[in-house]
N, C-alpha and C positions, 0 to 999 in steps of 0.2 A: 098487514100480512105478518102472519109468523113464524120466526127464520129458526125454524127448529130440524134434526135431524136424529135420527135413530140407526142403529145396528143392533143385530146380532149375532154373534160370531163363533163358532162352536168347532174346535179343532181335536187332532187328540194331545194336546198340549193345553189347551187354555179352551174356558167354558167365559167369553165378554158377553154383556149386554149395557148398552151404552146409548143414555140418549144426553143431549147437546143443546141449547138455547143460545142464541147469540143476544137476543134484547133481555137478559136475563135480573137478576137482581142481585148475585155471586153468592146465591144460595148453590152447596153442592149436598150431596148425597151416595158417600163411596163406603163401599166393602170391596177392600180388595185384600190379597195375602201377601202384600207388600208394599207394608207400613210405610215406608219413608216414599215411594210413591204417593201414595195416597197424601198423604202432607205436602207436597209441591205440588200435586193434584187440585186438592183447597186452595192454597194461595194462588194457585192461577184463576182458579175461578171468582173465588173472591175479588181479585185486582182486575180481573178482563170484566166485570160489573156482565160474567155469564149464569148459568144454571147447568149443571150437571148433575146428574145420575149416574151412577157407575157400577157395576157389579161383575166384580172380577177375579177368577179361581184359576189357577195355573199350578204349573209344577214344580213348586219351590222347593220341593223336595231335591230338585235335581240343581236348578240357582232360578234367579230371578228375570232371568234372562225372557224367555219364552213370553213372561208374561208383562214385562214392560213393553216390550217390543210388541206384543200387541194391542196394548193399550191404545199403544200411540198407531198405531192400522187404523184402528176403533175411531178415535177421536179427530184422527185426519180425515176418515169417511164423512162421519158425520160434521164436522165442518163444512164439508165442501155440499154434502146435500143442503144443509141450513142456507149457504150462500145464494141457493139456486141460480137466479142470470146474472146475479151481482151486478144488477140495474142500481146505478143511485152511490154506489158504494167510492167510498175515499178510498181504496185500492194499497196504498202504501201506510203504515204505521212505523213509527222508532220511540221507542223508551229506553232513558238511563232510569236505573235503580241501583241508590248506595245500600248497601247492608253493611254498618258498621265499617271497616275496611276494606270493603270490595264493593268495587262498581264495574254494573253488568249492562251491558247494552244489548238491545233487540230488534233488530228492522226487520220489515215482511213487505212482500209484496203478493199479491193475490194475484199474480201474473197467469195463473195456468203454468205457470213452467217450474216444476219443482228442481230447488237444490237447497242445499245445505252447506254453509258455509259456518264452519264451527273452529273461532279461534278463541279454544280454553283449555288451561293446561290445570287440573285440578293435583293438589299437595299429598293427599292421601289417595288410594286404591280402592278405601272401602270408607263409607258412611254408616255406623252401627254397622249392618250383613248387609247393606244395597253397596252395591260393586260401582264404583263412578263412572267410570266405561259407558252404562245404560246409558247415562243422560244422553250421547251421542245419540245410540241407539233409537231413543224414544223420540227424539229430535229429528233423527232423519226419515222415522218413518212416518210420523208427523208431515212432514215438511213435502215427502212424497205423497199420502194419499191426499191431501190437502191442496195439491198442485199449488205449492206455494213456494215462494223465494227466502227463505227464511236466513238471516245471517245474526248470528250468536258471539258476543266479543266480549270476554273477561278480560277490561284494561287492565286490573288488578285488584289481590286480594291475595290472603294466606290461611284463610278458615275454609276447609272446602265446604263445612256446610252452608256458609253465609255464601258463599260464590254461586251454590246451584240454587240455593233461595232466591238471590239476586236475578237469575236467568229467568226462573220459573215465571216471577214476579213481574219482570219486565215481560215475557211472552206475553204474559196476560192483559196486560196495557199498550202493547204496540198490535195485539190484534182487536184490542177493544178500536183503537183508534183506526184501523185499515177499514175493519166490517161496518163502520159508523154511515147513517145516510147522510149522504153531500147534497142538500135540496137545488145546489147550484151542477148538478151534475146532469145531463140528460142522455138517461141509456147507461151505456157503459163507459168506465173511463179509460178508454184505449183509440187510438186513430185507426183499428183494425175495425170496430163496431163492435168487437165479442174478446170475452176472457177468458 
C-alpha cells in the first residue's frame, strides 16, 4: 500500500500545494519564496529517505511568516493522511545529528496527541532574511496537524545555521524511523487498539 498524502491549501495569504510520500526515496521537488525554507525542506527529505513536492507562494512581501507557517499546516496534514491507521507502524522515533559543532536531537511519537516541546535557543534573530523564530513556528504546526508529540533539543551549538540544519536533519530520520513497518507489530501499537 502507498502511504502518500496530498493538500491543497489556498488562503488570502498563501497559494500551498503539497503532496508527501512516506516510502519515498528523498527525492524532493520545491518552489517556494522562501529560500532558506526550502533548503531545510530538502534536507529533511533527503535524510527522512521521503518524497515531496511543494509549491508554495506567500506574502513575503509582508515577512515569511505566513507562509512557513503554512508550510508546516500542509506537511502536518499530509502526514497524517499518508499514515492512514498507522497499523504496523514503530510509533516512536529519536535522532541525534552532529553539524560541525552542534548536536541536535529529535524524538516523535505518532501518539494522536500533539505537542511541542522545543528546547533551542538559536544565536542570531535572522538566517540571511528567514527570521529564526519560524523554525518554532513551522515546528509546532507541524507537530499540531500531524497529531504528533514532537520534542526538539539543541544540546549545543553557536552557528545558528548548522543548529536549524541539525533539527531539520534529525526530523527527518526520527520520523523516517517512527513511520517504519514493525512486521512484529499487529494492528496498532498502543494498549488502547487505535492512534
Amino acid at each position: 500500500m502507498e502511504r502518500t498524502g496530498s493538500i491543497e491549501r489556498i488562503t488570502g495569504e498563501t497559494q500551498i500545494k503539497l503532496q508527501f510520500g512516506i516510502d519515498g526515496e528523498g527525492k524532493s521537488d520545491l518552489n517556494t519564496n522562501v529560500p532558506f525554507m526550502t533548503h531545510m525542506l530538502d534536507l529533511f527529505t533527503k535524510h527522512g529517505h521521503f518524497d515531496l513536492t511543494l509549491d508554495a507562494k506567500g506574502d513575503v512581501d509582508v515577512d515569511d511568516h505566513h507562509t512557513t507557517e503554512d508550510i508546516g499546516i500542509c506537511l502536518g496534514i499530509a502526514l497524517k493522511d499518508a499514515l492512514g491507521d498507522k497499523r504496523g507502524i514503530k510509533r516512536y522515533g529519536n535522532a541525534f545529528v552532529p553539524m560541525d559543532e552542534t548536536l541536535a536531537q529529535v524524538v516523535v511519537d505518532l501518539s494522536n496527541r500533539p505537542h511541542l516541546e522545543f528546547r533551542a535557543e538559536f544565536p542570531s534573530e535572522k538566517v540571511g532574511t528567514f527570521d529564526t523564530e519560524l523554525v518554532h513556528e513551522f515546528l509546532w504546526k507541524l507537530a499540531l496537524e500531524a497529531r504528533m508529540n514532537l520534542h526538539v533539543i539543541v544540546h549545543y551549538g553557536h552557528n545558528t545555521h548548522h543548529m536549524i540544519e541539525a533539527v531539520f536533519k534529525a526530523l527527518g530520520r526520527a520520523l523516517d524511523d517512527a513511520t517504519q513497518i514493525d512486521e512484529r507489530v499487529k494492528g496498532v501499537p498502543s494498549t488502547k487498539g487505535m492512534l
